[in-house]
Each structure stands twice: as structure tokens, then as C-alpha cells.
C-alpha positions as CSV (number, residue, x, y, z in Angstrom):
1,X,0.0,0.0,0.0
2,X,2.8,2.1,0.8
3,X,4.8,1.8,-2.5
4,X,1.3,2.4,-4.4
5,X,1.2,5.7,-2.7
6,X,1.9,8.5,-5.4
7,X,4.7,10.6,-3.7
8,X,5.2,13.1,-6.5
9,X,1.6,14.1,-6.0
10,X,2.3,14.4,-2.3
11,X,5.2,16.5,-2.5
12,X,3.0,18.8,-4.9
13,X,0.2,19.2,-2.7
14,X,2.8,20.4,-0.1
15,X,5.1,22.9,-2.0
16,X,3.0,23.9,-5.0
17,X,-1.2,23.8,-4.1
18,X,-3.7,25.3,-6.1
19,X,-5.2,28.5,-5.6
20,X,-7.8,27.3,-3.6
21,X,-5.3,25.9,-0.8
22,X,-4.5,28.9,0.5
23,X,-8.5,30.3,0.4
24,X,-8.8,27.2,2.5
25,X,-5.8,28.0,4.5
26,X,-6.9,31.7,5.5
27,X,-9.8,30.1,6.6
28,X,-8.4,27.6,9.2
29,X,-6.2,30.4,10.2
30,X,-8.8,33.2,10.6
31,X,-11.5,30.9,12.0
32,X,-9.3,29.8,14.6
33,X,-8.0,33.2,15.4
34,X,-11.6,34.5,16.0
35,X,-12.9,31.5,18.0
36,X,-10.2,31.5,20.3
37,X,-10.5,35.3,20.7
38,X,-14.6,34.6,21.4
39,X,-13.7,31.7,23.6
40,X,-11.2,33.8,25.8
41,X,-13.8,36.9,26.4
42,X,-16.5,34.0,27.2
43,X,-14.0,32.0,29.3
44,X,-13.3,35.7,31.0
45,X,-16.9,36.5,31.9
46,X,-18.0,33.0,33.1
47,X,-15.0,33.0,35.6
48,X,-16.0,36.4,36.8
49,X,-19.4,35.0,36.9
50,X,-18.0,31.8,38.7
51,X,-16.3,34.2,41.6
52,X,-19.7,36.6,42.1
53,X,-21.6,36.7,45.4
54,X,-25.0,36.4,42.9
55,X,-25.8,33.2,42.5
56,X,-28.1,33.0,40.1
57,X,-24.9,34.4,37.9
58,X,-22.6,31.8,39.6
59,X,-25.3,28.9,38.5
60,X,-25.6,30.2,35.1
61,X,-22.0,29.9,34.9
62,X,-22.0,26.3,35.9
63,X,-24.5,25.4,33.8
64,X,-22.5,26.6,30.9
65,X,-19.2,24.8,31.7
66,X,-21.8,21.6,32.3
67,X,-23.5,22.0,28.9
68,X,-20.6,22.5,26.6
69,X,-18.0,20.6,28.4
70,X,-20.4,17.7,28.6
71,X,-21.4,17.4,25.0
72,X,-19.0,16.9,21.9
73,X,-18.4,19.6,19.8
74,X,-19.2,18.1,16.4
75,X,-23.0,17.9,17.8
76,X,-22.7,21.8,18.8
77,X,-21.4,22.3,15.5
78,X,-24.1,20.8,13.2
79,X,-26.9,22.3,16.3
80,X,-25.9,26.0,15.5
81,X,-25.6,25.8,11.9
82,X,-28.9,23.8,11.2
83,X,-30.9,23.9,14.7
84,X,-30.4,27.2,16.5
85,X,-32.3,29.1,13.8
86,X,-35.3,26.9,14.5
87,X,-34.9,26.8,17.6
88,X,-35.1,29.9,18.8
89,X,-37.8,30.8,15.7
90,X,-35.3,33.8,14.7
91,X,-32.4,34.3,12.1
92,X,-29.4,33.3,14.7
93,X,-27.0,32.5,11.9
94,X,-28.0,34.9,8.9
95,X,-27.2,33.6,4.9
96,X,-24.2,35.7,4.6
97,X,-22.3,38.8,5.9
98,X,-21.1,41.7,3.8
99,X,-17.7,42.9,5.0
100,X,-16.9,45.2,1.9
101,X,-13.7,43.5,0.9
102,X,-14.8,40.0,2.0
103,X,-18.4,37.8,2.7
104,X,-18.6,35.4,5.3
105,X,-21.5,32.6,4.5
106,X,-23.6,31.3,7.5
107,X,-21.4,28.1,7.6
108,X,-18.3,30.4,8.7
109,X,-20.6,32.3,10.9
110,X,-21.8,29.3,12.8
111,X,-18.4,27.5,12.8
112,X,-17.0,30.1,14.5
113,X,-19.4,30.8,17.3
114,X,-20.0,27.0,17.7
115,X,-15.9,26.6,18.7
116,X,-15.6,30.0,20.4
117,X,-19.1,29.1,22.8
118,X,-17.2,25.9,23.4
119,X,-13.7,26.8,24.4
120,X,-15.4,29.1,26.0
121,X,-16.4,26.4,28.5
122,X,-12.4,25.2,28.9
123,X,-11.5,29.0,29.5
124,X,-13.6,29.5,32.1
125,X,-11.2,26.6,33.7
126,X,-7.6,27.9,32.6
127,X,-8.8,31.6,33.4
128,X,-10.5,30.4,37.0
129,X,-7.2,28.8,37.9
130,X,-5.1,31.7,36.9
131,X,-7.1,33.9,39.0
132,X,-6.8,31.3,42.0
133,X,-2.8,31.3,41.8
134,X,-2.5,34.9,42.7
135,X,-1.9,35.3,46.5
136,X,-5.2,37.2,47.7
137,X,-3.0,39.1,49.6
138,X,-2.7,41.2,46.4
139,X,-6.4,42.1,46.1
140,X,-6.1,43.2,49.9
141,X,-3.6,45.4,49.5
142,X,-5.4,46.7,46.1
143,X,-8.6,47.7,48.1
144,X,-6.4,49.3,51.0
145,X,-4.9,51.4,48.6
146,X,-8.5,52.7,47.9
147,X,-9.4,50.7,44.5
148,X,-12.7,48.9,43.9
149,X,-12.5,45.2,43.0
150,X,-13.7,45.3,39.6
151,X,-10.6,48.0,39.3
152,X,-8.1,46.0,41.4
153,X,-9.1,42.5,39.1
154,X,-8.1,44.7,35.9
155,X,-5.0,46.0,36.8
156,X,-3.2,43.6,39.6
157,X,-5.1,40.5,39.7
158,X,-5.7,40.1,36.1
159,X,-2.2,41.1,34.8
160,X,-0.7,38.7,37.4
161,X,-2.7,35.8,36.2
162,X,-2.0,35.7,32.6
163,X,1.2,34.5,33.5
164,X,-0.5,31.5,34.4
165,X,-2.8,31.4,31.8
166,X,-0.9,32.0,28.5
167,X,0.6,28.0,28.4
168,X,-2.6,26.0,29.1
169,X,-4.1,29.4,26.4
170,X,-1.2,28.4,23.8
171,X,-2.3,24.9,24.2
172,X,-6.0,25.2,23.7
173,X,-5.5,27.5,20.1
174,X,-3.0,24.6,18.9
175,X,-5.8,22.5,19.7
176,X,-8.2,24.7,17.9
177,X,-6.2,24.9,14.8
178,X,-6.7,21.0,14.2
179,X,-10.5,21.4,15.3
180,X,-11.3,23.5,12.3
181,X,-11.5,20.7,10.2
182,X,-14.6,19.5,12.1
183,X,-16.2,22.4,10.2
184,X,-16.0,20.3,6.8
185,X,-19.4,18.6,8.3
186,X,-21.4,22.0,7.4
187,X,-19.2,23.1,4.2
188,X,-16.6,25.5,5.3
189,X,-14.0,25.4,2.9
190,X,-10.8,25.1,5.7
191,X,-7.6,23.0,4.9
192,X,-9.6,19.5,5.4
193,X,-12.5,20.0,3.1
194,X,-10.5,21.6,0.3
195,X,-8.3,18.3,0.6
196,X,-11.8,16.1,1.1
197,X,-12.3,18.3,-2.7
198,X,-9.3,17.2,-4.3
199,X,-9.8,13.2,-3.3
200,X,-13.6,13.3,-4.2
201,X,-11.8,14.0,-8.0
202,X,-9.2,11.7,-8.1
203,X,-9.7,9.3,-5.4
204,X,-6.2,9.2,-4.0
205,X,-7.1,9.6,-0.6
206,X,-3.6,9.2,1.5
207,X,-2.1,10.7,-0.9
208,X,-4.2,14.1,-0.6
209,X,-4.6,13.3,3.5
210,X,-0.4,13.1,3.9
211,X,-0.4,16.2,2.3
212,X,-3.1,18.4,4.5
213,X,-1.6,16.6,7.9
214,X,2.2,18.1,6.5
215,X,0.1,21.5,6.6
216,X,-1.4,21.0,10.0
217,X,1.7,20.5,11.4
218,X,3.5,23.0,10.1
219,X,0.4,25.5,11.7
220,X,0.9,24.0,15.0
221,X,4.8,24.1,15.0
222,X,4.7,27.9,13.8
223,X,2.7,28.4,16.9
224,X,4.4,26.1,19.2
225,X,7.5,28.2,18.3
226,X,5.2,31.6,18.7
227,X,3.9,30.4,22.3
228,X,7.5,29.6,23.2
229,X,9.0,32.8,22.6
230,X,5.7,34.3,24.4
231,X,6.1,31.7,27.5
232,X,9.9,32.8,27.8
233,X,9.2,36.5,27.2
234,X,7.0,36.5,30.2
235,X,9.7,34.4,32.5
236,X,12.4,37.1,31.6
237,X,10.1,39.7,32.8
238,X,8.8,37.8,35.9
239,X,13.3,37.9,36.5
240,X,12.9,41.1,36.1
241,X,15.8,40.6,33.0
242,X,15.8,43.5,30.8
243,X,17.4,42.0,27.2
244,X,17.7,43.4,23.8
245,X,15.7,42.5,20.8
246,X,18.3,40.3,19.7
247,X,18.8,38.4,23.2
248,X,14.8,38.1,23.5
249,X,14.9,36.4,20.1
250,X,17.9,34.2,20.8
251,X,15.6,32.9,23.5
252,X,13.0,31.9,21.6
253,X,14.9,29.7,19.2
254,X,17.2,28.3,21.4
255,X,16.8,26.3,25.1
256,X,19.4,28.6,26.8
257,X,18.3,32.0,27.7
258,X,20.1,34.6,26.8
259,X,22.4,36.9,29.5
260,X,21.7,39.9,29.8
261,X,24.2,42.7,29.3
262,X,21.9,46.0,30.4
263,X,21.8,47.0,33.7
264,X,19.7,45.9,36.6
């Protein structure tokens, strides 16, 4: 099976694709992007939520992490696209949206609120336990200085946590890269359904599926080496190290930090 595998068409999938390859790769990219952005603000609020002394809010909260966290993500997928308009009797996910210089159909539309309402749920997690690993001494000494808490979570609490958070955050988007090609079920054309395209025609299917996994990994190494530079970026700073451009980006290619030479 192996030596029947057309390599030549392989290696030309990977280096020279078609046009539509890279419409489909934008759209993995961008899709991703904006999920993981809607999943952070959601994950934000419901650990807010989590941590109020309402608790009607701190249910409703719950209740989301139990919904979405409890069912797969391929059903939530196909339910937004093709159930949440009737549903809830009104035009949740509309035909198309105009941007000017680009249209998004309702497949893109749902796809992306479908993965952002459920990393959402594991946000409200990785944000939540970020929040728990600052000493609550520093909240304390935030209100004695006269702040409010909502103003004392922005600007100590908050700041302090990300720290924590970024890894577990750079984890989840890899993650969400690869689960863009669930979206193929409703039609989005992302990097799996363009390759599900080309196979449909010619029927070599690991030939096509070799090809789209090189590409997926190349996406998730570019940001394992982005997330790296970011995790070590925020280590120099919690050592209080003060490097140069250059230093900073000697760090992030290589597993011995760089000394610094500025003053301290």
C-alpha cells in the first residue's frame, strides 16, 4: 500500500497547491483566530461570573461549563448551523455577511461561534485557575490602597494571572487549529475540506490526507515556536531581565536563555 502511494503528487500538494489551498488556509487560520478570541472573552466573563456573590450568575455559569463541556463539539457544530435558527424561531445564523472586501457565509458564521461558545467552557477553567494562583494578599492590598475590586481584578489580579494562563491558552488555540477541520461537516471550505475536494476527483485519498496533515503541522509548530517565545518572554520579565531585541529572540529559538548585558 505504501509503494502504491503517489509521492510526486504528495510533495505537490505540499510545495506547489492550487489557488484554492491557500483560500482554504486563511480560513483555518482566521476561524481559529476569531474562535479562540470569542472563547477567551466568554472563558473571561463565566470565571467572573464563577467568583460573584450572585448566585443566580454563579449557577448560570455552571451550567455553561456543564453543557458544553459535557457534549462533543461536532453535535454543537451541526446544532448552530442547522438547529439554533429553528430553535429559537429567529435568524441566529444569517445567509451571509457583507464585509466590503470580503463575505462570510452562514457556515463560517456558525463554525466560528460554535468553537468559540465551546472553548469558552475550557476557559472559564484555565482563566478560573489563573485567578486562584494569585496570592489574595494582592487584592487586599489593592482595596487598601482605595481601588474597587472590579478595578483592582483589571489592573493587579488580572495582569498577574495571565502568567499562568498563557501555556494552558497556547495549548488550547494549537488544539483549535486541528478542530477546524470538524467544520468540513457544514461546508466550510478550511484546509480538510479543500483536501476532502481534491480526493472526491481523483480518489487518491492518503495521498491528498499526507499532504493536508504536512500542513497542520507546520500551523501547530509555527505556533508552538510563537507560544515559546511568548512563555519565555513572560519568564524574563517575571526575572525582572531587561534583554535586547536580539537576546529576547535568541531565546525563543534556542533552550538557553540569553544573558543579559543592560543594567539591573
Amino acid at each position: 500500500m505504501i509503494a502504491s502511494t503517489d509521492w510526486s503528487l504528495v510533495w505537490d500538494q505540499i510545495t506547489s497547491p492550487d489557488s484554492t489551498f491557500w483560500n482554504a488556509l486563511a480560513a483555518t487560520v482566521y476561524i481559529a483566530v476569531l474562535a479562540q478570541l470569542l472563547g477567551i472573552v466568554l472563558g473571561l466573563l463565566a470565571a467572573l461570573m464563577r467568583m460573584s456573590k450572585l448566585r443566580p450568575l454563579r449557577l448560570l455559569s455552571g451550567l455553561y461549563v456543564w453543557l458544553f463541556r459535557g457534549t462533543p463539539v461536532l453535535v454543537q457544530i451541526v446544532f448552530v448551523y442547522y438547529g439554533s435558527n429553528i430553535l429559537f424561531g429567529v435568524n441566529v445564523i444569517p445567509n451571509s455577511v457583507d464585509f466590503g472586501l470580503f463575505t462570510w457565509d452562514g457556515a463560517v458564521i456558525a463554525g466560528i461561534l460554535a468553537l468559540g461558545i465551546n472553548e469558552g467552557a475550557y476557559m472559564r477553567e484555565i482563566v478560573r485557575a489563573g485567578i486562584d494562583a494569585v496570592d489574595k494578599g494582592q487584592m487586599e492590598a489593592a482595596r487598601s490602597l482605595g481601588m474597587t475590586s472590579n478595578l483592582a481584578m483589571r489592573r493587579i489580579v488580572l495582569p498577574q494571572a495571565a502568567r499562568v494562563i498563557v501555556p494552558p491558552l497556547g495549548n488550547e488555540f494549537n488544539n483549535m487549529i486541528k478542530t477546524t477541520s470538524l467544520l468540513s461537516v457544514i461546508g466550510v471550505v478550511e484546509l480538510f475540506y479543500d483536501a476532502e475536494i481534491h480526493y472526491s476527483q481523483d480518489f487518491k485519498y492518503p495521498e491528498h490526507l499526507i499532504a493536508v496533515s504536512v500542513w497542520y503541522l507546520v500551523l501547530t509548530s509555527v505556533w508552538t515556536l510563537v507560544q515559546t517565545w511568548i512563555e519565555r518572554k513572560l519568564a524574563a520579565s517575571d526575572r525582572g531581565d531587561e534583554l535586547t531585541f536580539w537576546e529576547r529572540l535568541q531565546q525563543a529559538w534556542t533552550r538557553t536563555p540569553a544573558v543579559s548585558t543592560g543594567a539591573r
